[in-house]
DRENVEXVEX-534659 format. One record per residue (C-alpha): residue number from 1; chain; x, z, y; residue in one letter. Coordinates in nm, 4 decimals, decimal comma. Layout:
<sites>
seq|mol|xx|zz|yy|type
NUM|A|X|Z|Y|A
...
</sites>
This chain:
<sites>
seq|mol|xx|zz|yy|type
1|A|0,0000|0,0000|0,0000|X
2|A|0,2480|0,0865|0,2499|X
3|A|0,4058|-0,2715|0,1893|X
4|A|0,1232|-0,4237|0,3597|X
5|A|0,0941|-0,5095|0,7568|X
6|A|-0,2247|-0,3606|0,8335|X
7|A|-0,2035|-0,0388|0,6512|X
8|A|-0,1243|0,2340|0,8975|X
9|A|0,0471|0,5406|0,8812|X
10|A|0,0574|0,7997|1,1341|X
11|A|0,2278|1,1163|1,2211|X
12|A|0,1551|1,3810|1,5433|X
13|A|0,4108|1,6706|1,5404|X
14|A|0,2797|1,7322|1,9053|X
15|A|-0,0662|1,9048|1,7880|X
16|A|-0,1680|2,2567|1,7940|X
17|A|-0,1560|2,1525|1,3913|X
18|A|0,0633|1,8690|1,3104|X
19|A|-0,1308|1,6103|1,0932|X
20|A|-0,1144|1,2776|0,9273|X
21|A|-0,3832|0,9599|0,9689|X
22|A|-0,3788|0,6891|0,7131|X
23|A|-0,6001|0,3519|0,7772|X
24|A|-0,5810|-0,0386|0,7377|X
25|A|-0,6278|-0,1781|1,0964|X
26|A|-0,8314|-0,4932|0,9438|X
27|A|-1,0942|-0,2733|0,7964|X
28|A|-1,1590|0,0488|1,0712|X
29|A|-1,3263|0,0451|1,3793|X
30|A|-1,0922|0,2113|1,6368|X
31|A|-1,3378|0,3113|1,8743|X
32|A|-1,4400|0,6049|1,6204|X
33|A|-1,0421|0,6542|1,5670|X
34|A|-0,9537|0,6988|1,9292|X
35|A|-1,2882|0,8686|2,0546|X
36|A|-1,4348|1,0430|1,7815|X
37|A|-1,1182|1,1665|1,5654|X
38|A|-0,8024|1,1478|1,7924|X
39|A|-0,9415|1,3963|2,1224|X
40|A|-1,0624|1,6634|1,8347|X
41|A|-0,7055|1,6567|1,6665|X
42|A|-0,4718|1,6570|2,0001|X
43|A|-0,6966|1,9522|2,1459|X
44|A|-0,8090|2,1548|1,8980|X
45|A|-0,6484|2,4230|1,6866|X
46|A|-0,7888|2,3036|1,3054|X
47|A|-0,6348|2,5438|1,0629|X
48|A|-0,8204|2,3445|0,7320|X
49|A|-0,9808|2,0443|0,6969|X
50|A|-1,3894|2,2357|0,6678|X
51|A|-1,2457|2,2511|1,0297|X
52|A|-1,2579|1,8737|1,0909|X
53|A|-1,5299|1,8328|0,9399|X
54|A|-1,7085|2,1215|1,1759|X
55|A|-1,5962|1,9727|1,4468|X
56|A|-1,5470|1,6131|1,4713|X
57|A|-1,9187|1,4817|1,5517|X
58|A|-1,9145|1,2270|1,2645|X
59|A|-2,1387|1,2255|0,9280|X
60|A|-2,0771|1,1944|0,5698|X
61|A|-1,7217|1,3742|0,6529|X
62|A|-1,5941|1,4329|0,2365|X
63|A|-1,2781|1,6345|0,1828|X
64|A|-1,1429|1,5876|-0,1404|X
65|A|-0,7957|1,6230|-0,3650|X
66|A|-0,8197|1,3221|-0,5783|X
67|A|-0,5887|1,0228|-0,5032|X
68|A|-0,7952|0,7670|-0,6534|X
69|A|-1,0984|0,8687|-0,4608|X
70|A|-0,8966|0,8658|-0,1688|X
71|A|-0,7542|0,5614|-0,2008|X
72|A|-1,0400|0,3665|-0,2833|X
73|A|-1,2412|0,4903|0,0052|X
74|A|-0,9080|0,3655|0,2082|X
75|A|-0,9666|0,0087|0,0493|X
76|A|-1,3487|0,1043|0,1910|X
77|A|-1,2964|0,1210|0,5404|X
78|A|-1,2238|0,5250|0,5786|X
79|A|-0,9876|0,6749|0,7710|X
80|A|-0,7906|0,9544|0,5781|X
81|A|-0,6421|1,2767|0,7999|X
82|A|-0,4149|1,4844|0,6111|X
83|A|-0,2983|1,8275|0,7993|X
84|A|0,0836|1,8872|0,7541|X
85|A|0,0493|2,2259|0,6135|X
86|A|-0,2002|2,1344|0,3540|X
87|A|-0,0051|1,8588|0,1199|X
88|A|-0,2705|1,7949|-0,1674|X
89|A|-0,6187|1,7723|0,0275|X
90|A|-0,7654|1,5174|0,2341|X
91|A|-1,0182|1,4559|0,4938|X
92|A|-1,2573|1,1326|0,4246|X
93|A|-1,3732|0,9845|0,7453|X
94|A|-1,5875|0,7024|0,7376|X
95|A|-1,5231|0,4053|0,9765|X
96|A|-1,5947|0,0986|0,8679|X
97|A|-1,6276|-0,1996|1,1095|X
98|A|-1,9098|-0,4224|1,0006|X
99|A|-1,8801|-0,7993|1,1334|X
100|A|-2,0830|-1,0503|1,0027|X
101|A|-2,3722|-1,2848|1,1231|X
102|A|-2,7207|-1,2110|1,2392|X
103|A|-3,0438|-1,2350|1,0705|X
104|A|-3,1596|-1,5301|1,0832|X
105|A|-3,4392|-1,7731|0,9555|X
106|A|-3,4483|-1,8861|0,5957|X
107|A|-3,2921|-2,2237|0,5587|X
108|A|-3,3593|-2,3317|0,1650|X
109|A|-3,7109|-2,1621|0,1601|X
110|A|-3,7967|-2,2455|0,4845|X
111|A|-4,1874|-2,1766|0,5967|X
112|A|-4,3841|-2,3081|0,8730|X
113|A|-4,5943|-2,0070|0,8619|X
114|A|-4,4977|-1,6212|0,7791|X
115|A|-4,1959|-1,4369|0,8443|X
116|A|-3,8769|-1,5733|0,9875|X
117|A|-3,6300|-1,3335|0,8257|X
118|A|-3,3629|-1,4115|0,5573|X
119|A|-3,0874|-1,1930|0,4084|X
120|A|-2,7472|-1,1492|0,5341|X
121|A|-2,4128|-1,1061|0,3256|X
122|A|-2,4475|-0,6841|0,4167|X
123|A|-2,6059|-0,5416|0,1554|X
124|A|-2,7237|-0,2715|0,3825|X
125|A|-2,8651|-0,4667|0,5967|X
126|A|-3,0111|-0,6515|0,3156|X
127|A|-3,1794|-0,3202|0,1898|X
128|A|-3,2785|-0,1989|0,5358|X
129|A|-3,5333|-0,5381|0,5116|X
130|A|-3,6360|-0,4388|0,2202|X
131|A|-3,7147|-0,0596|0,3184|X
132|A|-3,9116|-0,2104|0,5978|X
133|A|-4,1348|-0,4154|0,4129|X
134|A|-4,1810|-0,0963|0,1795|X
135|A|-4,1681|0,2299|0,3831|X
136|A|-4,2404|0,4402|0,0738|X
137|A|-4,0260|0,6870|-0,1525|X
138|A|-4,1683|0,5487|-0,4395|X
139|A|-3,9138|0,2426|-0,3496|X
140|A|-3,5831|0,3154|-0,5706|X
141|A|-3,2587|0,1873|-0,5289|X
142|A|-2,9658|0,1980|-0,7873|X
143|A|-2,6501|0,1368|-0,6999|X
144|A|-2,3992|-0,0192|-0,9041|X
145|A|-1,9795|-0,1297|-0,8404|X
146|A|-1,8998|-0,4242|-1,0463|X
147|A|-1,5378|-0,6383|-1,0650|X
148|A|-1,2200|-0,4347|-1,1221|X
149|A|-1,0694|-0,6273|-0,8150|X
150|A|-1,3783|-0,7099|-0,5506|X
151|A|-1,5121|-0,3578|-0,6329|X
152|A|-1,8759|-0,5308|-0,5295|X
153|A|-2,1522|-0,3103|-0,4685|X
154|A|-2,5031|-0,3992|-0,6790|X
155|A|-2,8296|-0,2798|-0,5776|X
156|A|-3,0866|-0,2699|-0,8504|X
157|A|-3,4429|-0,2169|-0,6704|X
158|A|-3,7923|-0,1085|-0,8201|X
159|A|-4,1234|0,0791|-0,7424|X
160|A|-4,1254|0,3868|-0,9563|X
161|A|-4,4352|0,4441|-1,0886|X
162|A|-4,5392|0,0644|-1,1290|X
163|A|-4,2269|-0,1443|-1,2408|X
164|A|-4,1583|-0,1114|-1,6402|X
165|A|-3,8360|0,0965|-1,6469|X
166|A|-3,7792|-0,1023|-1,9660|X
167|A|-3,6601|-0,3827|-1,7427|X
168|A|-3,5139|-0,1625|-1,5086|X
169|A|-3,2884|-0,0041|-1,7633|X
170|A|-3,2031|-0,3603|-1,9353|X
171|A|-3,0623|-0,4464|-1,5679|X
172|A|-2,8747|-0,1359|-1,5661|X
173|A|-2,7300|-0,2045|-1,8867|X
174|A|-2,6593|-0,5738|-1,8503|X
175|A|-2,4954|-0,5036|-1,4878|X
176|A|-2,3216|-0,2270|-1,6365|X
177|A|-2,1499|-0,3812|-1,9073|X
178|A|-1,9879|-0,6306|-1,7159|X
179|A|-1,6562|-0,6699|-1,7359|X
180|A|-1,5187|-0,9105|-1,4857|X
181|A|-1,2487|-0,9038|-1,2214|X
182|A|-1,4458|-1,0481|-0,9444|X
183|A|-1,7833|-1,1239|-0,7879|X
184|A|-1,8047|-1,3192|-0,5182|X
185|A|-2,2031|-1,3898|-0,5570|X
186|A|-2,5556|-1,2958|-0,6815|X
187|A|-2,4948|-1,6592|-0,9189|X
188|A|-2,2252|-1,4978|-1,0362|X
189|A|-2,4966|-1,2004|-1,2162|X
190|A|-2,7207|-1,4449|-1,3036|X
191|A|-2,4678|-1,6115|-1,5396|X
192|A|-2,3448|-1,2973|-1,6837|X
193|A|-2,6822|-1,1176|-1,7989|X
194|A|-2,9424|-1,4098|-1,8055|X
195|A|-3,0883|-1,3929|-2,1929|X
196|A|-2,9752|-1,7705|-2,2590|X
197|A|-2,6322|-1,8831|-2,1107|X
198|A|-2,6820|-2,2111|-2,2425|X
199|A|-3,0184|-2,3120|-2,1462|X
200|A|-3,0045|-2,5277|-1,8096|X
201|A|-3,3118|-2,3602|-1,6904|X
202|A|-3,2477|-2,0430|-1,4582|X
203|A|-3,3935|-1,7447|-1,5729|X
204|A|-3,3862|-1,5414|-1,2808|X
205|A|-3,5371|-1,6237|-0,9160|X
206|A|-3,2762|-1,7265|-0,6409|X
207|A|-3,4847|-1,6171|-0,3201|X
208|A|-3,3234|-1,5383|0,0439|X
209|A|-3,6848|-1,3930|0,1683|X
210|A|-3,6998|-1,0370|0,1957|X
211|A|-4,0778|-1,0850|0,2067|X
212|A|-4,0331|-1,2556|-0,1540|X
213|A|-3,8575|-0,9309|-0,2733|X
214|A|-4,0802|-0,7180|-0,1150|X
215|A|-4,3665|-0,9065|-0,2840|X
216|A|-4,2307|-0,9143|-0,6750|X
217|A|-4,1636|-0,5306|-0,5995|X
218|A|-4,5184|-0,4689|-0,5273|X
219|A|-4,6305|-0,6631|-0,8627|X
220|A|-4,3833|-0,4460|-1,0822|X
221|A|-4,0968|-0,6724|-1,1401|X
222|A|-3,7353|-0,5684|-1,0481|X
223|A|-3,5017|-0,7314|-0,7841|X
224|A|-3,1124|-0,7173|-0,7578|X
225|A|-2,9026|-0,7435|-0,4225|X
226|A|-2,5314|-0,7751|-0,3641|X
227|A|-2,3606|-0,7130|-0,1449|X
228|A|-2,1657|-1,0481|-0,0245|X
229|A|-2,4362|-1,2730|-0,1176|X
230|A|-2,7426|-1,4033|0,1046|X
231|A|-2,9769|-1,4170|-0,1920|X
232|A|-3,1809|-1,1777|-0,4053|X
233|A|-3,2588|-1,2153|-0,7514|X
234|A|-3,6119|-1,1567|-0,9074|X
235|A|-3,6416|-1,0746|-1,2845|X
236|A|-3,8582|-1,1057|-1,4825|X
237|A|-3,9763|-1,4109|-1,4271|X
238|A|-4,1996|-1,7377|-1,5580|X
239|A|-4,1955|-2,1016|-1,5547|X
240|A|-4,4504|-2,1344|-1,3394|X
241|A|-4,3342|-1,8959|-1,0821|X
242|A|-4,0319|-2,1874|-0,9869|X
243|A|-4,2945|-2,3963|-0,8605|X
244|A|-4,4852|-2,1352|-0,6422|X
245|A|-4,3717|-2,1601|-0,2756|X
246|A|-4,3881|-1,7998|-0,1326|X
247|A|-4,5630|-2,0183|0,1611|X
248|A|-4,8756|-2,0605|-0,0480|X
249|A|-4,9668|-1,6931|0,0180|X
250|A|-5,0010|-1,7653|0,3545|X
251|A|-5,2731|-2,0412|0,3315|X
252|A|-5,5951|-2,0649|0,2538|X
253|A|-5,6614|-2,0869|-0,1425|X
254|A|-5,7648|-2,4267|-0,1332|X
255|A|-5,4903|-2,5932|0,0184|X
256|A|-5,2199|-2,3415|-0,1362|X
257|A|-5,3381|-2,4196|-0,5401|X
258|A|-5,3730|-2,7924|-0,3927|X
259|A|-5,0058|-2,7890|-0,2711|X
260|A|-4,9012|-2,6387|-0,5881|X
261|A|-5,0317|-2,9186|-0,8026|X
262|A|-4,8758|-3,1641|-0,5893|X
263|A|-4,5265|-3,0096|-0,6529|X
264|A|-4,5738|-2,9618|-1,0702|X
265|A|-4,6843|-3,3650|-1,0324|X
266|A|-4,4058|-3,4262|-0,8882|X
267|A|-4,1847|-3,2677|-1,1131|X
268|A|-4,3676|-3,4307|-1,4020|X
269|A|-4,3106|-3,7803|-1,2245|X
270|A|-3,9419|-3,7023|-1,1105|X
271|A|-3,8659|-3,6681|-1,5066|X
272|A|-4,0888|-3,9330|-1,6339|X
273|A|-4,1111|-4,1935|-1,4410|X
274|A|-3,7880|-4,3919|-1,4756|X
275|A|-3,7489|-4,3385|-1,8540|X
276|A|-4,0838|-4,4456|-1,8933|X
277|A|-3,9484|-4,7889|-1,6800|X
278|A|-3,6701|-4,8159|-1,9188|X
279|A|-3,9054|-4,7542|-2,2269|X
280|A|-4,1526|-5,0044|-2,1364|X
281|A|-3,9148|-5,2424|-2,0691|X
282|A|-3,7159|-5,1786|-2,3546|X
283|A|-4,0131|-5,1853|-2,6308|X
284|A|-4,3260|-5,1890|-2,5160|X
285|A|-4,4293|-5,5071|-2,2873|X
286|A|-4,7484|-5,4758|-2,4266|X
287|A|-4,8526|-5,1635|-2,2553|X
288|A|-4,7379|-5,3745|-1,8885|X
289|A|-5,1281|-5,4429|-1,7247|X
290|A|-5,1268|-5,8478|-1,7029|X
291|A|-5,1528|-5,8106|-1,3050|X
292|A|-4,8028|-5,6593|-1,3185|X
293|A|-4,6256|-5,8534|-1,5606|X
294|A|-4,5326|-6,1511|-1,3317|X
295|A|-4,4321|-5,8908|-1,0057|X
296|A|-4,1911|-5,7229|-1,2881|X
297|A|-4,0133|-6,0765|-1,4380|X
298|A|-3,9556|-6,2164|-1,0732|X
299|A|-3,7975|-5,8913|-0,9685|X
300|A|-3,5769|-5,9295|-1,2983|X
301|A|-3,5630|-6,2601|-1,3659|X
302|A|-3,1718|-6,2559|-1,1844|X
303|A|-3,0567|-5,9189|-1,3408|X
304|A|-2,8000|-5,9683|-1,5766|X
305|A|-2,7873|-5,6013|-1,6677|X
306|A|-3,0052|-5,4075|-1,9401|X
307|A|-3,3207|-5,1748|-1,7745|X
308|A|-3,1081|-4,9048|-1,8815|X
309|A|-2,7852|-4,9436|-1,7639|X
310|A|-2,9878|-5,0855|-1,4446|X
311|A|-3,1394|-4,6899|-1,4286|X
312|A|-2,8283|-4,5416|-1,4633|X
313|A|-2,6641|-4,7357|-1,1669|X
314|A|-2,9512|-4,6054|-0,9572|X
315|A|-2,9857|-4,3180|-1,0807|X
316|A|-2,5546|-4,1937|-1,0435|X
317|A|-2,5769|-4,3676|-0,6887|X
318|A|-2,8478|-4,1213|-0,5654|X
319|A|-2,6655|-3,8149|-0,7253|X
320|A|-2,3261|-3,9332|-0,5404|X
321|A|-2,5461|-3,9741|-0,2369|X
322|A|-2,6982|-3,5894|-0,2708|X
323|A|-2,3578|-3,4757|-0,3278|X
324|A|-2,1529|-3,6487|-0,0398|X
325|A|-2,4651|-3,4845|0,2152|X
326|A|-2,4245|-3,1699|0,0695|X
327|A|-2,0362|-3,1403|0,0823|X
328|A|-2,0293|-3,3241|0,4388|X
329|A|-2,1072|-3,1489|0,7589|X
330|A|-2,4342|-3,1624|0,8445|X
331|A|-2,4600|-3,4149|1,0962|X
332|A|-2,2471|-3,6867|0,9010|X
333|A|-2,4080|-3,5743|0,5712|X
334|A|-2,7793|-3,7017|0,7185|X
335|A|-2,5870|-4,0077|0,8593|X
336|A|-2,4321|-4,0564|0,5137|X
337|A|-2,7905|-3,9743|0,3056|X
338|A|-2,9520|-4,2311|0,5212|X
339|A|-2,7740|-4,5357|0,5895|X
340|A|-2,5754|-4,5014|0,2054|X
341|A|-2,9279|-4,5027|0,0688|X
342|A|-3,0073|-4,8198|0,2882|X
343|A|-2,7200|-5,0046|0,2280|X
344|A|-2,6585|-4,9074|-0,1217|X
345|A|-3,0057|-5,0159|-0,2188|X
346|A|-3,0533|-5,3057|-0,0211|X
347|A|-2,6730|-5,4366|-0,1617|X
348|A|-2,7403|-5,3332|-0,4647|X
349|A|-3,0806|-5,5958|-0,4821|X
350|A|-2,9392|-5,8975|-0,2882|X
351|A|-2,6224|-5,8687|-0,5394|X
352|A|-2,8805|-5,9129|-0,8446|X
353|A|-2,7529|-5,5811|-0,9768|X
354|A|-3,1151|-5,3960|-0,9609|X
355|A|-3,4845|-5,5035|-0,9225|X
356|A|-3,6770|-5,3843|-0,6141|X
357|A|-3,9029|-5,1972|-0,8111|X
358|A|-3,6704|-4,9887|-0,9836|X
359|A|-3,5360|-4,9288|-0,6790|X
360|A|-3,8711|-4,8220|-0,5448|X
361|A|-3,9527|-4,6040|-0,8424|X
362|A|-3,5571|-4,3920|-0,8243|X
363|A|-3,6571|-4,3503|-0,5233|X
364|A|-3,9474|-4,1970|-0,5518|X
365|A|-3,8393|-4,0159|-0,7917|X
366|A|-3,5777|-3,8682|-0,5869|X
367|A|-3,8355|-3,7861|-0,3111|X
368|A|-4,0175|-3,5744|-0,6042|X
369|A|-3,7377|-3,3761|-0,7117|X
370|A|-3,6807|-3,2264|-0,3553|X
371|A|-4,0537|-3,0626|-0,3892|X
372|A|-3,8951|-2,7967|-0,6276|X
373|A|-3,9430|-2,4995|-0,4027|X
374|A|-3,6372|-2,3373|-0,6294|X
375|A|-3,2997|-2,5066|-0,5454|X
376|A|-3,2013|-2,3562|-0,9231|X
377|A|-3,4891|-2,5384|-1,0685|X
378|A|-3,4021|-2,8408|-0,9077|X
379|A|-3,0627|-2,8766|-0,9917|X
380|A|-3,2222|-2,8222|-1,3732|X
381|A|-3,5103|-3,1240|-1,3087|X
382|A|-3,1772|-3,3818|-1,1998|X
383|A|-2,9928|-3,3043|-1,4830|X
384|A|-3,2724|-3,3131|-1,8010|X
385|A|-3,3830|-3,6726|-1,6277|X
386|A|-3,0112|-3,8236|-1,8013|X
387|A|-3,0594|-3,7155|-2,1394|X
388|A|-3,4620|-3,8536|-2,1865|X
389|A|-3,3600|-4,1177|-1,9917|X
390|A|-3,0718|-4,2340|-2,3041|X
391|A|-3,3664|-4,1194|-2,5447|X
392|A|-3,5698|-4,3709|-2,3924|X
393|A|-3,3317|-4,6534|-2,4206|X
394|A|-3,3080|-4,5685|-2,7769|X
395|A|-3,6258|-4,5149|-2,9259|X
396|A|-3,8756|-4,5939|-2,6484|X
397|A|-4,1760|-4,3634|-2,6169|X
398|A|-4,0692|-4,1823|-2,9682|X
399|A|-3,7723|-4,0917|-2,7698|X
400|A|-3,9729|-3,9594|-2,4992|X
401|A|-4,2187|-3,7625|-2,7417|X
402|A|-3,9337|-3,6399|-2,9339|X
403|A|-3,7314|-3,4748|-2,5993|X
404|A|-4,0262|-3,3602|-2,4698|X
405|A|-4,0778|-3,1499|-2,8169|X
406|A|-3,6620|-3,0730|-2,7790|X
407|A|-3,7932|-2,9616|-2,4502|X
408|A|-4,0982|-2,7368|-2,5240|X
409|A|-3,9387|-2,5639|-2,8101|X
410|A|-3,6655|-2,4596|-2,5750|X
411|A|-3,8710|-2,3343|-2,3552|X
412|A|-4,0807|-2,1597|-2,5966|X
413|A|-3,7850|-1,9224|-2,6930|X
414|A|-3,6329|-1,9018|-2,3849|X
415|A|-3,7057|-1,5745|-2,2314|X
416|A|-3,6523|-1,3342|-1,8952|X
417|A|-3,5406|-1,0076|-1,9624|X
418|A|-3,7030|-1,0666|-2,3186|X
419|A|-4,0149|-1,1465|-2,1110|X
420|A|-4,1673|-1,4935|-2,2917|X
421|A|-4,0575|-1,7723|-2,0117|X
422|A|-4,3550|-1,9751|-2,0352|X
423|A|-4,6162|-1,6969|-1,9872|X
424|A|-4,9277|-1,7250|-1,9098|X
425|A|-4,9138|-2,0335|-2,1715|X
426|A|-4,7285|-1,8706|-2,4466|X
427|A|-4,8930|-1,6341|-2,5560|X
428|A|-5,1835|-1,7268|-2,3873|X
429|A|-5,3140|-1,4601|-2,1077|X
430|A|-5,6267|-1,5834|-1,9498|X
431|A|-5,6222|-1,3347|-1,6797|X
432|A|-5,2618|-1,4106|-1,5341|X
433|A|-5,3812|-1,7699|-1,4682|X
434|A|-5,5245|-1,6423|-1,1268|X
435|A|-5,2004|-1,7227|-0,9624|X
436|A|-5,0588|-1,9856|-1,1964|X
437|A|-5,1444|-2,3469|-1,1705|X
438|A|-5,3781|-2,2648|-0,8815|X
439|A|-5,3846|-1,9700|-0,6671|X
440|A|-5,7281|-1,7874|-0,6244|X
441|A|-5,8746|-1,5897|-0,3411|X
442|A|-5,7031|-1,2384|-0,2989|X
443|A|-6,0274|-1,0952|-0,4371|X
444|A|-5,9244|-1,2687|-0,8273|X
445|A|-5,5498|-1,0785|-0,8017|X
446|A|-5,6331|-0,7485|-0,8387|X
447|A|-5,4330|-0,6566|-1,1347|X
448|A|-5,0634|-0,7055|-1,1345|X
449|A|-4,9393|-0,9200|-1,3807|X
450|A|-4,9017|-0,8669|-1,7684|X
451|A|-4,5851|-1,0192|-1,8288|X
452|A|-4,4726|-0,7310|-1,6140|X
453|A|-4,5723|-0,4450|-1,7996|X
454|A|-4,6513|-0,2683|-1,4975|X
455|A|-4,7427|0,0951|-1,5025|X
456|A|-4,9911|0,0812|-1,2477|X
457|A|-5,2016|-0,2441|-1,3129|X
458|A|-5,4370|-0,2442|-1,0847|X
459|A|-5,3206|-0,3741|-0,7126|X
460|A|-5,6338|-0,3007|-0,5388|X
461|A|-6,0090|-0,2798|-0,5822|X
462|A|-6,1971|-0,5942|-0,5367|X
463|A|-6,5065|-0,4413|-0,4339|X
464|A|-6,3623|-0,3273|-0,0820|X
465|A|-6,3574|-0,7246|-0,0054|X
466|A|-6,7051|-0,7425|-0,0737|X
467|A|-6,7772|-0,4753|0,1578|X
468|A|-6,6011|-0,5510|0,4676|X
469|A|-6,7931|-0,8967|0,4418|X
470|A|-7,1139|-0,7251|0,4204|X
471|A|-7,0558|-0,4373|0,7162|X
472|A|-6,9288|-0,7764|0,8872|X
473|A|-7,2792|-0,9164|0,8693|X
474|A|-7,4241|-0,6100|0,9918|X
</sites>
């Protein structure tokens, strides 16, 4: 430690008690050092260190005699006063100078409507939103230091009284058991105690909307924060739930479930749509209505290349496209999605390399796969699209039966915190389909969940509703 250029070590002989001060500049803030710490020790007569913490006007002042304590609440942004006389006990003040930017509005789950609030990379700050949405003491919070180099802080939230502690004690464990040098994010958890490392579906929530979190906690699930990372994970979780904008709660039933049904159509059409091009062209002509069949051999009548490898083309050229935007800054990266999609596409046509109406249907496509509300879950829909798409080319609409089964068996095992992953569809729970496919009224939700095993399942009483529209007619 004393190797390195910030730590400091200081010595004052001149005191009515002589004492040492050990701190690393990069992590203190020296207005508590030279106002709060420095005036008590020069003036003062402290004969121990209860003394210091008496008198300097500071909280959560901790004396203590073990070196590794010490030293790791050094590495934490404390300032450590040792009197001269008293060799083998220290004083623990904490000073740590928080820097880091401001809340500000979500920017992957944006919403026109509803709060404007997103986490930060301070998990105290992160908690402090959540404490606000919740004022209650039911709220618990269990903290957790993970990585045997970042030493990063975990925060394992739930409602006592409603959440299962089965799943709170399965987080515990997981996070517990880790045994990793460093974590540098919340995706970083989400790989290490998921149930199914090698299923490309994400089996934990990604949200950056304390509102979110505040929500799940009310239902009985069980959230994790850490600190570092701008995100919050939600466990346990369904398929269903990656398709649910938190927006939806805002509007009116109607247009919410209507919304809703747009984006699991579009997710269905991102997948199927261009294999089912490739299939039909491939095998089944037959199945092409007569009014389309001519519009489909003049836009490949000049395409040397197979539908397939006429897909793929299309298909990698939008992925490089999504990935040069994303790893650009943001102003060339929406001058790069644009006129690359425009040039590429229109080249890519007048060179007789693609038809226009595979072109038209990628891009579609494409369009679709951004109405994931779950970035996560999108990532997932881009990458199963390759391997139906080969199944396609090689068995036609067998292929596409036969991945789909691939597919539904997966995600018929696949499970959240040894919650069942496609719940309320398997098993079948009639009464969790108020917020599923469609969301109903407020009036329909008044039990939590059962995937959750709450405690407490009932939310509220239905009847109240009922009332305040009949004293409202009075």
């Amino acid at each position: 430690m004393k190797r390195s250029d910030d730590f400091v070590e200081y010595f004052e002989p001149q005191s009515p008690k002589p004492y040492r001060i050990y701190y690393l500049t990069t992590l203190v803030k020296k207005e508590v050092l030279h106002q709060d710490i420095l005036p008590y020790l020069n003036r003062k007569e402290l004969n121990t260190l209860e003394d210091i913490k008496v008198e300097i006007p500071l909280e959560e002042i901790e004396i203590s005699d073990d070196l590794k304590v010490v030293k790791q609440q050094l590495l934490q942004g404390s300032i450590i006063v040792q009197l001269d006389h008293i060799k083998s006990t220290f004083a623990i003040i904490p000073a740590l100078q928080k820097k880091g930017r401001q809340i500000s509005t979500p920017e992957v789950e944006f919403s026109v409507v509803g709060p404007k609030e997103a986490f930060v990379e301070d998990l105290d700050t992160n908690l402090q939103l959540i404490r606000r949405r919740l004022p209650i003491s039911e709220l618990q919070v269990k903290e957790l230091v993970v990585g045997d180099l970042s030493k990063t802080r975990i925060a394992i939230l739930s409602i006592d009284g409603i959440s299962d502690q089965k799943n709170v004690n399965t987080l515990i464990q997981r996070i517990s058991d880790i045994n990793i040098d460093q974590i540098n994010d919340s995706s970083y958890i989400t790989q290490l105690i998921q149930d199914n490392n090698n299923s490309p579906f994400p089996q934990f929530i990604d949200t950056e909307r304390p509102d979110r979190i505040a929500a799940i906690l009310s239902e009985g699930k069980v959230a994790v924060l850490v600190n570092g990372a701008p995100h919050g994970l939600i466990g346990p979780t369904t398929f269903i739930e990656f398709f649910s904008a938190f927006e939806d709660y805002f509007l009116n039933w109607i247009t919410a479930s209507f919304f809703r049904l747009v984006r699991l159509f579009a997710v269905l059409f991102s997948i199927l749509v261009t294999p089912l091009y490739v299939a039909v062209l491939t095998y089944h002509y037959v199945l092409i209505p007569q009014d389309l069949v001519s519009t489909l051999v003049t836009s490949r009548r000049t395409i040397p290349l197979p539908p397939i490898l006429e897909a793929v083309i299309l298909e990698l050229a939008i992925e490089l496209l999504r990935e040069a935007g994303a790893r650009l800054p943001t102003k060339v990266g929406q001058t790069i999605g644009i006129v690359g999609g425009i040039v590429i596409g229109t080249a890519s046509v007048e060179a007789g390399l693609t038809s226009n109406v595979l072109l038209i249907i990628v891009a579609l496509a494409a369009l679709a796969s951004f109405t994931t509300p779950v970035y996560q879950m999108g990532n997932t829909i881009r990458l199963i699209r390759f391997p139906i798409l080969l199944m396609a080319h090689i068995w036609g609409l067998l292929g596409l039966v036969i991945c789909f089964c691939f597919l539904l068996i997966h995600l018929l095992r696949l499970t959240s915190l040894g919650r069942p992953f496609l719940e309320p569809l398997y098993p079948l729970r009639i009464s969790d389909f108020t917020d599923a496919f469609i969301r109903l009224p407020f009036k329909f939700q008044a039990k939590r969940p059962l995937e959750v095993r709450s405690k407490e399942k009932v939310r509220f009483n239905p009847s109240h509703i009922e009332k305040l529209k009949d004293i409202d007619e009075l």
